[in-house]
C-alpha positions in Angstrom: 0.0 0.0 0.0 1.6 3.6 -1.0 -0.1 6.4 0.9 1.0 9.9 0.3 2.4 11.5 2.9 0.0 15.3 2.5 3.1 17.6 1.5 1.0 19.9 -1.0 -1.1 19.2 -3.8 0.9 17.0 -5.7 1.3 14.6 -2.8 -2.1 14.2 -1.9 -4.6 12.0 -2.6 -5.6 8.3 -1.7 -3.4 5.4 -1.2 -2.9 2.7 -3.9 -2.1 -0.9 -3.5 -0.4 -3.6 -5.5 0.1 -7.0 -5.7 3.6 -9.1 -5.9 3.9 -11.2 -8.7 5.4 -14.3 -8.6 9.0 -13.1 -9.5 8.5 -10.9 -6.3 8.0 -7.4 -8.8 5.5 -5.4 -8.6 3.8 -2.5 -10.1 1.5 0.3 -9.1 0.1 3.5 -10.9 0.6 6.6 -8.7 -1.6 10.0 -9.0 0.9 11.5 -6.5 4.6 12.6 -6.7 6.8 13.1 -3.6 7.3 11.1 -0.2 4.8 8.1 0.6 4.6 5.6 3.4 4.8 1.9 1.7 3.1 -1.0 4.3 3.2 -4.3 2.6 1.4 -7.5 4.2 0.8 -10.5 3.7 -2.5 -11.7 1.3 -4.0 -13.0 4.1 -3.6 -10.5 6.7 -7.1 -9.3 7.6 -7.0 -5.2 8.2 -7.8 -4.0 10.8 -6.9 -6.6 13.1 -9.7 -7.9 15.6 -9.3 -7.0 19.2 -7.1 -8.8 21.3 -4.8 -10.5 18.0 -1.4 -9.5 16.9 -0.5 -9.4 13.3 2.4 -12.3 12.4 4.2 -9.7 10.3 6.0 -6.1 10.9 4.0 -3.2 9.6 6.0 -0.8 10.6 5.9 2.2 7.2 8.6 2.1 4.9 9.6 6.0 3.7 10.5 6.7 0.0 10.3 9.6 -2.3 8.2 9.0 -5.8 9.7 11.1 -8.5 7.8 12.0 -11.9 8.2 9.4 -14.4 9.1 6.0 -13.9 10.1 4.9 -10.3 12.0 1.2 -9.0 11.5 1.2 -5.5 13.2 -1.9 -4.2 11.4 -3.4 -0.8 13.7 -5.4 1.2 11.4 -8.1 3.1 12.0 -10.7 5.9 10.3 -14.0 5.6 8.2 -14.4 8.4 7.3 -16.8 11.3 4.7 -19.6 11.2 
């Protein structure tokens, strides 16, 4: 999920998702230019969580800037416990 951050016009607006391919790539159509906060979880990680369970992943916001144009963000990810 890529949520602008609300710095000015250019980087406002609704968030956008994707979903990884097989390879691991991705790729997702912004309206917005400029820093966004990136969460990625797992398919089957239900949002919001119901009271009183943890989610099995971190969801702690990635930063990065979107420039104008093409972008390749690289996300580093951690496989996660079972």
């Amino acid at each position: 999920m890529f949520s602008p951050f609300g710095e000015g016009s250019d980087n406002t607006g609704e968030s956008v998702s994707a979903n990884l391919k097989e390879d691991g790539s991705y790729e997702v159509h912004l309206k917005t230019i400029g820093k966004h906060r990136i969460v990625v979880t797992p398919s089957d990680v239900v949002y919001p969580a119901k009271p009183g369970h943890e989610y099995p992943c971190d969801l702690t916001p990635i930063e990065k800037e979107v420039k104008s144009g093409d972008n390749e963000i690289a996300i580093q990810l951690s496989k996660r416990g079972k």
